[in-house]
N, C-alpha and C positions, 0 to 999 in steps of 0.2 A: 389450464385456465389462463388466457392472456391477460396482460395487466397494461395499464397507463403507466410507465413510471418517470420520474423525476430523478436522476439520478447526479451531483450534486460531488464534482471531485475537480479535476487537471484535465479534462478530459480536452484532447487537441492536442496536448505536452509532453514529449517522452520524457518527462520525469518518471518516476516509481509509481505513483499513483494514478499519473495518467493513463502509464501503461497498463496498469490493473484495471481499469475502467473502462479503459477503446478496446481490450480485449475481451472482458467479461459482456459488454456491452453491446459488443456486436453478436456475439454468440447468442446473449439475449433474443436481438431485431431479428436474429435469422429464424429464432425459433419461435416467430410470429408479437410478442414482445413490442410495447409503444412506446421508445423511447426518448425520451429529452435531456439533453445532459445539458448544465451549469458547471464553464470552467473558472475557476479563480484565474489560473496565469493563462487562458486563451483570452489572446488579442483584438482575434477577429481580422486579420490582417490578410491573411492566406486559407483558404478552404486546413477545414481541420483533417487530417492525414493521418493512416493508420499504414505504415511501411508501403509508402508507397500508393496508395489506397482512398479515394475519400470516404469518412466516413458515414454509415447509410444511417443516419439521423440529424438532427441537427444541435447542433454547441452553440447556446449562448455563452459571447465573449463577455467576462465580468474582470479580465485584466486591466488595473488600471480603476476601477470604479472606485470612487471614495466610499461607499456602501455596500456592499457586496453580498450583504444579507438582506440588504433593503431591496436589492436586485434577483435575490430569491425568491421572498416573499411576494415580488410580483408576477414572476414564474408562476408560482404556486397557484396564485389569485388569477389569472388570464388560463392557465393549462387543469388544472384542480386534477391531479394523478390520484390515479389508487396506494402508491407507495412513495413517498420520500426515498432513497437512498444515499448515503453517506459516505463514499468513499476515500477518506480520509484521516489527519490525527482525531482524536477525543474532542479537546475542544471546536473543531465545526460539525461534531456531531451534534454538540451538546448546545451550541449556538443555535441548530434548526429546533432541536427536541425543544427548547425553554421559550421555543417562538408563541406568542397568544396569539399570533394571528393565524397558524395552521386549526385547522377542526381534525384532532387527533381521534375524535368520534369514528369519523370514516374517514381516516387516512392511515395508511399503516406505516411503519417505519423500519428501516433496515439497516445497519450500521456493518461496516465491514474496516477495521482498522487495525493497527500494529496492536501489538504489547511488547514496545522498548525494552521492559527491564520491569523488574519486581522492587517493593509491591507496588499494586494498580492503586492509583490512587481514587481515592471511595467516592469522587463526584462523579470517577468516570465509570467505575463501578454501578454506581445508580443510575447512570443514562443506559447502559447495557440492560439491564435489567427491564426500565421502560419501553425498550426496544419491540418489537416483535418478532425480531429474529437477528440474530447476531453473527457475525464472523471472524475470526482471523487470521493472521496474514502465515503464520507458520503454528508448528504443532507445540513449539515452546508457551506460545502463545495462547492455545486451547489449554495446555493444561496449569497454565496461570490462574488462568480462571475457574478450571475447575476446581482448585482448591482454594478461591476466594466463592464460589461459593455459586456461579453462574454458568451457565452450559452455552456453548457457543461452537460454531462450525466451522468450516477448515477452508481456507480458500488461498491453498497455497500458490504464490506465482508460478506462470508455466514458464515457459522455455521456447520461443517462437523456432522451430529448428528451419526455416527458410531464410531467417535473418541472420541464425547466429550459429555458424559453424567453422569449421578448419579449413581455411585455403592450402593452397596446395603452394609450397614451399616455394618454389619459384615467385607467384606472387608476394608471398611473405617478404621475400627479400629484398623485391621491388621495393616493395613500401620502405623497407628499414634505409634503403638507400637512399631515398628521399630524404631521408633527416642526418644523413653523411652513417650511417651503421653498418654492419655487415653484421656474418651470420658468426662472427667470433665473439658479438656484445652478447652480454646477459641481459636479460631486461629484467627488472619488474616495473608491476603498474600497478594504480589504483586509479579504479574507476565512482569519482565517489565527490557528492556536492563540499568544497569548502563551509564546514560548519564544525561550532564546537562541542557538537556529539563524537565527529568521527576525532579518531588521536592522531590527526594528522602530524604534529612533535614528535610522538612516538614511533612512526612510519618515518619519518626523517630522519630522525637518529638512530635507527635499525640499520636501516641501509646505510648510513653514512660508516656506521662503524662494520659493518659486513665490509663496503666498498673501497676501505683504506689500502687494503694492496691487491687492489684487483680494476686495473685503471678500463676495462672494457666494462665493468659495471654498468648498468642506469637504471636510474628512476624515471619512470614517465608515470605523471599525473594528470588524468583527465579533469581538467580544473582549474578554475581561477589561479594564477599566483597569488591573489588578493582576495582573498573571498568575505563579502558585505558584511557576512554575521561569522567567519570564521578567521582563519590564519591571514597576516602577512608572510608567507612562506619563503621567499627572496631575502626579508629583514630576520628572520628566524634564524638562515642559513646563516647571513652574515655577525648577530650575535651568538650564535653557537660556532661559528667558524668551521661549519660544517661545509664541503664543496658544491657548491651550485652550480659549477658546472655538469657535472653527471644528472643534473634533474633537466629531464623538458615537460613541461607545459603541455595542455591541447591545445594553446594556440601555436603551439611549434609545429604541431601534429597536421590543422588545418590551414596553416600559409604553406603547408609543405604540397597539399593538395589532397592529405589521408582523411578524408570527409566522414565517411561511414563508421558507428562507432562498431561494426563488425569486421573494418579493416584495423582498427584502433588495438582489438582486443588481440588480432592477429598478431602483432607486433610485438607481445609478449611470451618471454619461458615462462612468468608466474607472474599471479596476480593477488592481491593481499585489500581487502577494507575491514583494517581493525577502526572498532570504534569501541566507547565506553561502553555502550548497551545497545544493539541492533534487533530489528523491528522482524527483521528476515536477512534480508542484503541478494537483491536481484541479479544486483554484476558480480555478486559471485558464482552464481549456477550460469549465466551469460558466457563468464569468459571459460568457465569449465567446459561447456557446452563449442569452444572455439579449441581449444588443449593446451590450453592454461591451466597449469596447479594453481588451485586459487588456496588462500591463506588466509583465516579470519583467528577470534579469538574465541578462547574455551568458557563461551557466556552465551547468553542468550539465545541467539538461533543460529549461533554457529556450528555445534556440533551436528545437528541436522544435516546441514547442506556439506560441510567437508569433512566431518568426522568418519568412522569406518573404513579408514585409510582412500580415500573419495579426495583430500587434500590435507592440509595440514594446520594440524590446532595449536596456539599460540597461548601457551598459561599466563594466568593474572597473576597480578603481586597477590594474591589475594585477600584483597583490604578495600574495601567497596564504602561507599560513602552517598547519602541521598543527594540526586543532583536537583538541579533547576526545573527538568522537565518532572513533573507531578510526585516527585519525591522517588522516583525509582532509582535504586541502587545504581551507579558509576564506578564500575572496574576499569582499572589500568594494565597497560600489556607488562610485562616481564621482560625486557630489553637485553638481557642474556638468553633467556630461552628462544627469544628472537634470534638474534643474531645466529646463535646456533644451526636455528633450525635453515636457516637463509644458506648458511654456509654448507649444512646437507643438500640442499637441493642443487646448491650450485655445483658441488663436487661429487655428485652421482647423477649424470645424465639418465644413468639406464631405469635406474629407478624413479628416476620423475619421470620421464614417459611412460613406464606404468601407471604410476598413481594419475597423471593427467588423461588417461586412456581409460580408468575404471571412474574417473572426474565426468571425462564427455559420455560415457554408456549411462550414467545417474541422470545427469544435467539433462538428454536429452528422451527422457521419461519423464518428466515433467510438463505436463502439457498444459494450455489455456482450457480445453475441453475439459479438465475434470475440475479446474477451478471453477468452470462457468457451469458446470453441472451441481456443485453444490451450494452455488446464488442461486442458480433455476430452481432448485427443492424451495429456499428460503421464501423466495419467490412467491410459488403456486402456492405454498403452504398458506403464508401473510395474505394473497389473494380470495384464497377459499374462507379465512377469518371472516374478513370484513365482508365479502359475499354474503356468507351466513348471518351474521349480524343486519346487515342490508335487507337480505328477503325477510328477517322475521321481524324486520321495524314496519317494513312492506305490507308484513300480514295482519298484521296490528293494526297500522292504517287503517285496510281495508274488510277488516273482520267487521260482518253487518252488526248492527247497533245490539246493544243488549235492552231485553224487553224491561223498562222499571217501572215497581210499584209509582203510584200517586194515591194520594191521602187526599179524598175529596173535604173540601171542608165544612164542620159541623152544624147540623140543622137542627133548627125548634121545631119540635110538634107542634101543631096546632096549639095541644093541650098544655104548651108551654115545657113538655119534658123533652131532654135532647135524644136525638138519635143516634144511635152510634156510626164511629166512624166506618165508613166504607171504601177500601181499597177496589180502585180501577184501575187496568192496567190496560197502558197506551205506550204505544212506541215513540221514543224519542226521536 
């Protein structure tokens, strides 16, 4: 059953979530699917791009709008879809769900979003629940839910394998030469937005203390050195007196001329985004999927994606604390298990090219197709709902009148005695 839908995320933006939604999204429109995407950070500046690709729908730009919801709601009002969908955190789910101006009569609703960290906190619980069909982003995540008490379905990120694979060494090296490297550096990276989820402290002084006597080290971070809501990373280094020289930037990366974050991942032995609680972490299957040991922490949805000897798991102090995002728990990494485990991969080549060699066979089983086949179920399902509800408001409508008594009313006999009442029946 095809549907109208509205679907309501970054769509235009290789962020995480945009990429979640030009992917699942297009999969959609190919399978006959009406779609209209609403992006928060598209500009509208440049046709919206999907690798290369314009996207076959169209993206209203709501970058930059001072309302942004108000620019929904008129979406909503000019287009009237059969489904909302929401691909994003809780709160812009919970922003559309609490709207009075939607007719949630005949509009269905579809939420498809992280589960950061435990517990879920219970507003967001309650909008899941209002849903008509729910998703999320990894299976840590399903089964959050399923033991708060909601059933939800799996849309885990694929793996674009046109985009994101292993260059062939030559080129590899190219690239490192551009930033003065050769093939005697170690790299690690992290590919991961400046914010105070990720530890990015914690990833700085990992490596600092790995990289004390190993002067071919580096860190390269896909990243702001300054990031708006996260680290000053430059003044970090400098009060911790940690070496900033061995760290580059992406903008080191892209004045260099290495544009493509698939020559970016290239450039890496191993790749690490520890954070206090992650939702899933896409560039970690990305840079496995290029032959990068990726390195996350033993929380959340890291064992999923590196665990199984797939990459390598980094223990928590294990001492968790509610944080700022909806009260879910915040773990911190273990900066000796770190370093340790840093100094394994660096001192056993032969075994990190195994473990990054059963990293890219994982990474590259992971497809957009099976993520967009389990929104398609949610999909048709929520379509066939309000269908059903629709034809039998339909029939209702249209059901011919029902025959009703009338009560003629009461007459004197002549003889002054009444007659009794008489029922006639006339169609209304």
């Amino acid at each position: 059953m095809m549907a109208k839908i509205l679907i309501v995320s970054d769509s235009g933006v290789p962020t995480g979530y945009g990429r979640i939604a030009d992917q699942v999204a297009t999969r959609l429109a190919q399978r006959g699917h009406n779609i209209t995407a609403a992006s928060y950070r598209y500009d509208g500046l440049l046709p919206p791009m999907l690798n290369g690709e314009r996207l076959p729908y169209w993206v209203a730009a709501l970058g930059g709008k001072a309302d942004q919801m108000g620019e929904v709601m008129k979406l909503y009002a000019a287009i009237q879809p059969d489904i909302i969908m929401s691909i994003q955190d809780f709160p812009f789910a919970q922003n559309i769900r609490l709207s009075n101006q939607i007719d949630w009569s005949r509009t269905g609703f579809i939420v498809v979003t992280p589960v950061d960290g435990v517990p879920i906190y219970p507003q967001w619980l309650d909008i899941m629940k209002q849903a008509d069909a729910g998703l999320t982003i990894s299976s840590f995540g399903v089964e959050a839910f399923r033991k708060a008490g909601v059933r939800v379905g799996l849309c885990r990120p694929g793996v674009d394998g046109n985009e994101f694979y292993r260059l062939p060494d030559e080129e590899r090296m190219a690239n490192r030469a551009k930033l003065g490297l050769g093939p005697q550096h170690f790299i690690i990276g992290s590919m991961a937005q400046n914010q105070g989820r990720k530890d990015i402290p914690g990833m700085v002084k990992a490596f600092n203390e790995f990289a004390l006597d190993k002067p071919h080290a580096r860190l390269y971070l896909d990243m702001e050195a300054v990031g708006p809501v996260g680290f000053d990373v430059p003044s970090l280094c400098k009060q911790f007196d940690y070496d900033a020289s061995k760290i580059i930037f992406r903008q080191g990366a892209t004045q260099a001329g290495i544009m493509s974050l698939r020559e970016r991942y290239n450039l890496l032995d191993a790749h690490m985004v520890i954070a206090h609680r992650e939702g899933y972490g896409l560039p970690l299957a990305e840079a496995m999927a290029c032959g990068a040991v990726s390195i996350a922490m033993d929380y959340c949805s890291g064992p999923e994606i590196v665990g199984q000897r797939k990459g390598l798991l980094i223990k928590t102090t294990g001492y968790g604390h509610a944080g700022t995002w909806g009260g879910a728990q915040d773990y911190f990494v273990d900066i000796d298990d770190f370093v340790r485990k840093l100094n394994w991969l660096h001192d056993n080549p032969a075994a990190r090219i195994a473990m990054a060699e059963r990293g890219m066979r994982w990474a590259r089983l992971q497809t957009w197709d099976k993520a967009a086949d389990n929104v398609a179920k949610a999909v048709e399902w929520t379509a066939a709902k309000y269908k059903h509800l629709a034809d039998a408001l339909a029939a209702q409508m249209n059901r011919p009148a029902p025959v009703l008594p009338m009560t003629a009313p009461v007459q004197a006999s002549p003889d002054g005695v009444k007659l009794e009442t008489v029922e006639l029946l006339e169609s209304v």
